[in-house]
C-alpha positions in Angstrom: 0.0 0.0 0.0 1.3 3.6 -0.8 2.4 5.2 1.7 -0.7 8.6 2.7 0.5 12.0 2.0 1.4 13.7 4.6 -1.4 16.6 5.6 -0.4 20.6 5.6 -2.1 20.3 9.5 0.8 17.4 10.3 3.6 19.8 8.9 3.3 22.0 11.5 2.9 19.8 14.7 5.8 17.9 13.5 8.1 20.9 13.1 6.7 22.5 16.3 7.4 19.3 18.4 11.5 19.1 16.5 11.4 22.9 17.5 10.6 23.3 21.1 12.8 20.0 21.3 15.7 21.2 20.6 18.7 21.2 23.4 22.4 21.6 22.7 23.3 19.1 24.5 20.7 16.8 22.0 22.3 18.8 18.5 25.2 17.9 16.8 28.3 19.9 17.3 28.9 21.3 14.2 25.1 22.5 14.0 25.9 24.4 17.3 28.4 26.1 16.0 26.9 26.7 12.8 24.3 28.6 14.9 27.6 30.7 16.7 28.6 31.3 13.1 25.1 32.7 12.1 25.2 34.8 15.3 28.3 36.6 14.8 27.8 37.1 11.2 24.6 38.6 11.8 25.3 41.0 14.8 28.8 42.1 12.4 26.3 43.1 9.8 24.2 45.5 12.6 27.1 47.1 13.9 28.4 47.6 10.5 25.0 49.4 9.2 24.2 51.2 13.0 26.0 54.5 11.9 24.3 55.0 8.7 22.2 58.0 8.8 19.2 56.3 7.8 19.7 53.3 10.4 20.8 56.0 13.0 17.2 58.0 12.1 15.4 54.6 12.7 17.3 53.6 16.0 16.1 56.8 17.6 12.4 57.0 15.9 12.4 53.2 18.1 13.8 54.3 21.0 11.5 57.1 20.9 8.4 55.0 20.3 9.6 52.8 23.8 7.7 52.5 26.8 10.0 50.2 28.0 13.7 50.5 27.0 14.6 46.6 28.0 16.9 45.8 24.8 19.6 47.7 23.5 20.4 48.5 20.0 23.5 47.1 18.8 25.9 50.0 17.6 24.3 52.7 19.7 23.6 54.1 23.1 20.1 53.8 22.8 17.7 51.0 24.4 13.8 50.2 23.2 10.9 47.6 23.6 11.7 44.2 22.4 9.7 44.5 19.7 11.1 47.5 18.4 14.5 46.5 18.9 14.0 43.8 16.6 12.8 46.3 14.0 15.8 47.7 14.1 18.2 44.6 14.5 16.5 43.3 11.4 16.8 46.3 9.4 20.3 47.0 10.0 20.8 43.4 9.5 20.1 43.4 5.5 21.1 47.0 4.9 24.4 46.4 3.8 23.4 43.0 2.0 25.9 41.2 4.0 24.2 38.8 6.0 24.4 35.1 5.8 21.4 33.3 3.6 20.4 29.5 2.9 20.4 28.7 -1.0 18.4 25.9 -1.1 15.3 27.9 0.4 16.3 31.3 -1.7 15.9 33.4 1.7 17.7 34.7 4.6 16.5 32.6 7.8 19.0 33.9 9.8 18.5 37.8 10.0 14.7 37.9 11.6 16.0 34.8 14.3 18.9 36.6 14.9 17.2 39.9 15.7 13.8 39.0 17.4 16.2 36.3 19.7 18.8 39.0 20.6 16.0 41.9 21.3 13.7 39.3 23.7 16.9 37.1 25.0 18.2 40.7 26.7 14.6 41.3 27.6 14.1 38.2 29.8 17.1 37.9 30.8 17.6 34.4 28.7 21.7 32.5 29.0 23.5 32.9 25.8 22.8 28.6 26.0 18.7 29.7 25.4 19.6 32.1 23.3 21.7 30.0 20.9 19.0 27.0 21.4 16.7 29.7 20.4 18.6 30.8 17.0 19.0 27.2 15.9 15.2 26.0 16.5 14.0 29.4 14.5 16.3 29.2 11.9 15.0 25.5 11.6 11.7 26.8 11.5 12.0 29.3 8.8 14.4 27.3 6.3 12.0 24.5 6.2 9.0 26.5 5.9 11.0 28.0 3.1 11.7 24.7 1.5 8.4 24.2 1.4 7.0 26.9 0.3 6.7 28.1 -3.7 6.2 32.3 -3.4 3.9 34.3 -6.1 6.0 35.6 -8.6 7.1 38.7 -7.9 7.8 38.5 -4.3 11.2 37.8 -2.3 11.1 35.6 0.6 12.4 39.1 2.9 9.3 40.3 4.6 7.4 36.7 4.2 7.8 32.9 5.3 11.1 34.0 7.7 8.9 35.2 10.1 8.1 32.3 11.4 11.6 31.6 12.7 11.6 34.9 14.4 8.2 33.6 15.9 9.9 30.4 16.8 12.8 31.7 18.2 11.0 34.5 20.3 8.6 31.5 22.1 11.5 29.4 22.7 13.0 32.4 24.9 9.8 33.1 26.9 9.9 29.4 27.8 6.6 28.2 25.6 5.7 24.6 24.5 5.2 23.4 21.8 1.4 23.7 21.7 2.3 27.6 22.4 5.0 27.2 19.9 3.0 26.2 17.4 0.2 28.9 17.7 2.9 31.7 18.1 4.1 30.4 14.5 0.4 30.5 13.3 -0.2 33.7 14.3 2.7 34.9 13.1 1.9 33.9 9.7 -0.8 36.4 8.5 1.8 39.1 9.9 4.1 38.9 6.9 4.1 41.4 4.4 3.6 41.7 0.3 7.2 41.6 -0.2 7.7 42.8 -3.9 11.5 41.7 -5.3 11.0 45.4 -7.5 11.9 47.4 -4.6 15.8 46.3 -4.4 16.4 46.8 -8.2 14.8 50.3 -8.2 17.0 51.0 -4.9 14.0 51.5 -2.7 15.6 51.2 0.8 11.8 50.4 2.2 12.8 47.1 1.0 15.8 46.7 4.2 12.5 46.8 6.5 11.0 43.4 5.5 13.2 41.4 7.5 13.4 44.0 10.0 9.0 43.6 10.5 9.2 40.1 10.0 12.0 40.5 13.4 9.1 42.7 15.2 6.3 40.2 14.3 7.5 37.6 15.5 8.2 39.1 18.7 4.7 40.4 18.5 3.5 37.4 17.7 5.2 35.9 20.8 3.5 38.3 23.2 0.2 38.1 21.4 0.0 34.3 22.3 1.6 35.6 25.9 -1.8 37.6 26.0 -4.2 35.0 25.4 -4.6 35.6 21.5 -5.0 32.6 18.9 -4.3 32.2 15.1 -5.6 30.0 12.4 -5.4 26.0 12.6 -2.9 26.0 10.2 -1.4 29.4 9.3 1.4 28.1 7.2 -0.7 26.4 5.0 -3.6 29.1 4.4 -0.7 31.6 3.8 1.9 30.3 1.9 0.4 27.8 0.5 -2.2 29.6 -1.3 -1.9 34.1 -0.2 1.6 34.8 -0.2 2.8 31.4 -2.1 1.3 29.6 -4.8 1.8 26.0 -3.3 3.2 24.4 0.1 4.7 21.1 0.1 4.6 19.6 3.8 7.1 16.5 3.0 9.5 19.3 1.1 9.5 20.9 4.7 10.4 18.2 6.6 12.8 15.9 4.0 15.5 14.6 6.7 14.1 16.2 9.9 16.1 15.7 13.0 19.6 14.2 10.5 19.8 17.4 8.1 20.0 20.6 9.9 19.4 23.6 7.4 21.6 25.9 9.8 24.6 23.8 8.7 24.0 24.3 4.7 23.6 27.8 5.1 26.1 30.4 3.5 28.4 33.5 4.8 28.8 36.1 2.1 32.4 37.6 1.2 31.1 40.7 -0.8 28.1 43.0 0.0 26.0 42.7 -2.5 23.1 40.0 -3.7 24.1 36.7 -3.9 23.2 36.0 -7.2 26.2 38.8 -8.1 28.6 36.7 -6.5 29.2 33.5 -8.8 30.1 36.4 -11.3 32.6 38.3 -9.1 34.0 34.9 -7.7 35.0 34.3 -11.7 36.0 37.7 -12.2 38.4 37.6 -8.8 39.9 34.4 -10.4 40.6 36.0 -13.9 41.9 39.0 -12.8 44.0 37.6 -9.9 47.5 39.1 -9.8 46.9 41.1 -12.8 46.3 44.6 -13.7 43.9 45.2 -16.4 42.7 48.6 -17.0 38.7 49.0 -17.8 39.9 51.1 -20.8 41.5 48.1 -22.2 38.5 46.0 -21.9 36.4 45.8 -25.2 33.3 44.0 -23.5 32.6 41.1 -20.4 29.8 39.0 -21.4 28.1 37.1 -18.2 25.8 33.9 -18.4 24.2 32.8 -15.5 21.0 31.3 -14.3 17.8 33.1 -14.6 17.6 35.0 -11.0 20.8 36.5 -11.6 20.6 37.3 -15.2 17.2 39.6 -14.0 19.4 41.5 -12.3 21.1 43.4 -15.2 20.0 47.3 -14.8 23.1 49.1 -16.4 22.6 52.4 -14.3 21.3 51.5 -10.5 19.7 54.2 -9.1 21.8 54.0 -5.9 23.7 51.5 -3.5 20.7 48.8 -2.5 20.3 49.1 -6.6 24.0 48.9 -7.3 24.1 45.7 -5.0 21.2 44.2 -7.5 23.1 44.9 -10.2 25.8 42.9 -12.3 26.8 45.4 -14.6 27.7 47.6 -11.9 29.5 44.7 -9.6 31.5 44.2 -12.5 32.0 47.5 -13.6 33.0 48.4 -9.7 35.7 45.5 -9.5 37.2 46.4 -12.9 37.4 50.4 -12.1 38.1 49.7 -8.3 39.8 46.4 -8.1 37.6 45.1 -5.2 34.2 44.4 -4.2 33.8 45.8 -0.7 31.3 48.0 1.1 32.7 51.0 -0.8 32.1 49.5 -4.2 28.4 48.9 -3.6 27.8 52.7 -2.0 25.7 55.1 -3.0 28.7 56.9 -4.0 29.9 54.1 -5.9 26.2 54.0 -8.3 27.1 57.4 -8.8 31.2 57.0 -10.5 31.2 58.0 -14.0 33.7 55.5 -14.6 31.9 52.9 -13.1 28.8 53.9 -15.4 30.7 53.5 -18.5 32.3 50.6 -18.0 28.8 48.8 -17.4 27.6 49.4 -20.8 30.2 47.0 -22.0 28.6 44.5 -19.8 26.1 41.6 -21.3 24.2 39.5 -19.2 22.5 36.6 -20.6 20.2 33.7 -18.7 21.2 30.5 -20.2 18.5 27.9 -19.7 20.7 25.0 -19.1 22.5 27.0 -16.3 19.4 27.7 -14.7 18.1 24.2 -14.5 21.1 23.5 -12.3 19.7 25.3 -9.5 19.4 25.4 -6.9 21.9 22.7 -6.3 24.2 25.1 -8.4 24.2 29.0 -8.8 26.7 28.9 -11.8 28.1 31.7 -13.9 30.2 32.1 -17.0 32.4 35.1 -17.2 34.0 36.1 -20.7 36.4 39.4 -20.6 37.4 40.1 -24.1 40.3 42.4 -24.2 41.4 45.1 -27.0 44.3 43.3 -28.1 42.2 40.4 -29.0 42.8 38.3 -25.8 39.9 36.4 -23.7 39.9 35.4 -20.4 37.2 33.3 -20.0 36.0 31.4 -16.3 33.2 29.3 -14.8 31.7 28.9 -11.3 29.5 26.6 -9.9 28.8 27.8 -6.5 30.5 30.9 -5.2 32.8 30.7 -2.3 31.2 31.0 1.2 28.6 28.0 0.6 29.3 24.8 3.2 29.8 23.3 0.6 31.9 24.9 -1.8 34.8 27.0 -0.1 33.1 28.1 3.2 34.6 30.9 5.0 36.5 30.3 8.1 36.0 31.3 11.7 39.0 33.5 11.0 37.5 35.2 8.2 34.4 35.7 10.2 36.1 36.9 12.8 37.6 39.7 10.9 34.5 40.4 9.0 33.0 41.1 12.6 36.1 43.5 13.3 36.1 45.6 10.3 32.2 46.1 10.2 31.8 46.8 13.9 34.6 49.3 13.6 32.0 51.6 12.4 30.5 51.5 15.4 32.2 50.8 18.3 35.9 50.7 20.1 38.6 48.1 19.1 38.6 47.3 22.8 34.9 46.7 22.7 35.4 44.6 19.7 37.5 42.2 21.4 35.8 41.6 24.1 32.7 41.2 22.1 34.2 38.4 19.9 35.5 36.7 22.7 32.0 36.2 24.2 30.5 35.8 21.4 32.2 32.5 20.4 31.4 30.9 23.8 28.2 32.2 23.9 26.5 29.1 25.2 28.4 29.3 28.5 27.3 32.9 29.2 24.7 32.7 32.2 23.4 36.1 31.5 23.2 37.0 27.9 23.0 40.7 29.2 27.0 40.2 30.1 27.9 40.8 26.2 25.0 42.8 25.1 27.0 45.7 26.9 29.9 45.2 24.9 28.0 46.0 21.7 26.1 49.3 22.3 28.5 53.1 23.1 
């Protein structure tokens, strides 16, 4: 007898039991420090945003809205409700387009966990232990819900289905079940937003508060449940299987539940810019290694790469979230400016005359067959063809940073936290953040390093 599919309703009391589960001592250690990993990627990313003056204007409209000042915000002086913390943690998060991601779901789980977890874990006063439990069951959550779930055309996964991590990971800190686990999630659910992809390629920077609301709804989602509300039967279902998605597949969700963990296959980006740009740059970096070519001496660079990336072809990006959704202009910036770092992705940088013209000898092109490859894959060709005649041609398959495919060190994460938080605070500071932050499961106040991150 065939086996019965499995129901949307058994989907969620099966991932809401494996969530609330979920001890360190019971997880693998590699997936624990996968969640450290995620953690100090993450809060590098806020720091590195906190001082730009559009962050700094939202950390004090927060503050300002607070009753109740129990969280700090990362980067600053300035303390708000949990809730509105998380708004901000989230936002920051994304702004620079640096934070870690998960391919095989085509979203970023960790940002809304990340910031909902830190905002509550200060307010109640959770151990780093909770807190990290807290980070790996959301992030859990949220990938798999991703996995599962096909999104309307149109729409990113920032601002959607990720809430549901920061739901999970909010409960787990205020100590529910998993019968409150579950109907935090469900409420949480109809609090997502209509997340349209067409903000980050017209440079709309409304588009960095998606993850930063679906932080703040899951946290008020949390306290919602705390005050006696209840959602739907099945929230995941109703919403992205058939508002916000097209179709939900349960038995996608849960494929190797409990022996794959989805905070393990996740990703740490090297430049600051979409990820789809990144197989591109990783073929460009190997071409050019070592040699000096100047953009006046290059005749054309013709990229093919799978669909999602090859949409992301505007020539003349209206300013730095645009530039950063844009391959002419990350290859334009790395041939004009040799590098692709936070400066080559600025608003300043979407500006450069030089950088303009070179992008109009950039061609992108989807090729079918390269996009049928994913999302095991996200594969690129890169041709340069050069005045004198030569070409310089390289392929990538998966560009570096994946688990599986070059993954960046703790090293390299470590001095990806240092240079981004130096916008914000002390070298001192710095240190003694990073060493907590990588023994953050034997903090028994998470409170002890929370202080090292604000002025």
């Amino acid at each position: 007898m065939a086996e019965r599919p499995m129901e949307t309703a058994e989907c969620i009391d099966v991932l809401t039991a494996h969530a609330s589960s979920i001890a360190l001592e019971n997880v693998p250690p590699a997936v624990v420090h996968a969640g450290r990993r995620v953690l100090v990627d993450t809060l590098a990313v806020i720091l590195g945003a906190a001082q730009d003056p559009r962050v700094k204007a939202l950390s004090a409209r927060m503050a300002a809205a607070s009753t109740d000042g129990c969280s700090s915000l990362p980067g600053t002086d300035l303390r708000a409700d949990a809730s509105w913390a998380a708004l901000f943690n989230g936002t920051a998060g994304i702004w620079h387009e640096y934070d870690p991601g998960h391919r095989f779901s085509g979203g970023h789980p960790g940002v809304p966990c990340v910031a909902a977890a830190w905002a509550v874990a200060e307010r109640e006063g959770a151990s780093g232990k909770t807190l990290l439990e807290a980070i790996i069951a959301g992030y859990e959550v949220a990938a798999r819900v991703g996995l599962g779930t096909t999104l309307r055309p149109g729409m990113t996964a920032h601002g959607s289905w990720p809430v549901v991590g920061a739901a999970a990971a909010a409960g787990r800190l205020m100590g529910y079940n998993a019968g409150r686990l579950k109907t935090t999630i469900n409420v949480s659910t109809t609090l997502n937003l209509a997340t349209s992809s067409r903000a980050a390629l017209d440079g709309a920077t409304v588009r960095n508060v998606y993850a930063g609301f679906n932080a703040a709804a899951g946290v008020l989602a949390a306290d919602l449940v705390g005050d006696g509300m209840t959602g739907e039967r099945d929230g995941i279902a109703t919403v992205f299987g058939n508002l916000a998605g097209v179709y939900y597949d349960p038995e996608k969700a849960l494929e190797g539940l409990g022996a794959r963990w989805e905070i393990a296959r996740g990703y740490h980006r090297r430049y600051p810019c979409a990820r789809c740009l990144h197989p591109a740059l990783d073929a460009l970096n190997d071409l050019l290694d070592g040699r000096d070519v100047p953009p006046e001496e290059v005749r054309r660079v013709e990229v093919e790469t799978y669909g999602m990336a090859a949409a992301m072809s505007l020539r003349v990006p209206e300013n730095g979230l645009a530039a950063k959704h844009s391959l002419p202009h990350a290859v334009a910036a790395y041939l004009v400016r040799k590098r692709a770092d936070l400066e080559a992705f600025s608003d300043e940088a979407a500006r450069d005359p030089s950088i303009r013209e070179t992008a109009t000898r950039v061609v992108v092109r989807e090729d079918a067959t390269l996009t049928a490859r994913t999302p095991a894959e996200r594969p690129a060709r890169v041709a340069v063809f050069l005045k004198n005649g030569e070409v310089m041609r390289r392929s990538v398959s998966l560009p570096r940073g994946e688990f599986d495919a070059d993954p960046l060190g703790d090293d390299e994460l470590t001095e990806k936290f240092r240079i981004l938080a130096a916008a914000s605070l002390p070298e001192d500071r710095v240190s003694q953040a990073l060493e907590r932050l990588w023994r953050v499961d034997t903090l028994p106040d998470i409170r002890e390093l929370t202080a090292f991150l604000t002025k």
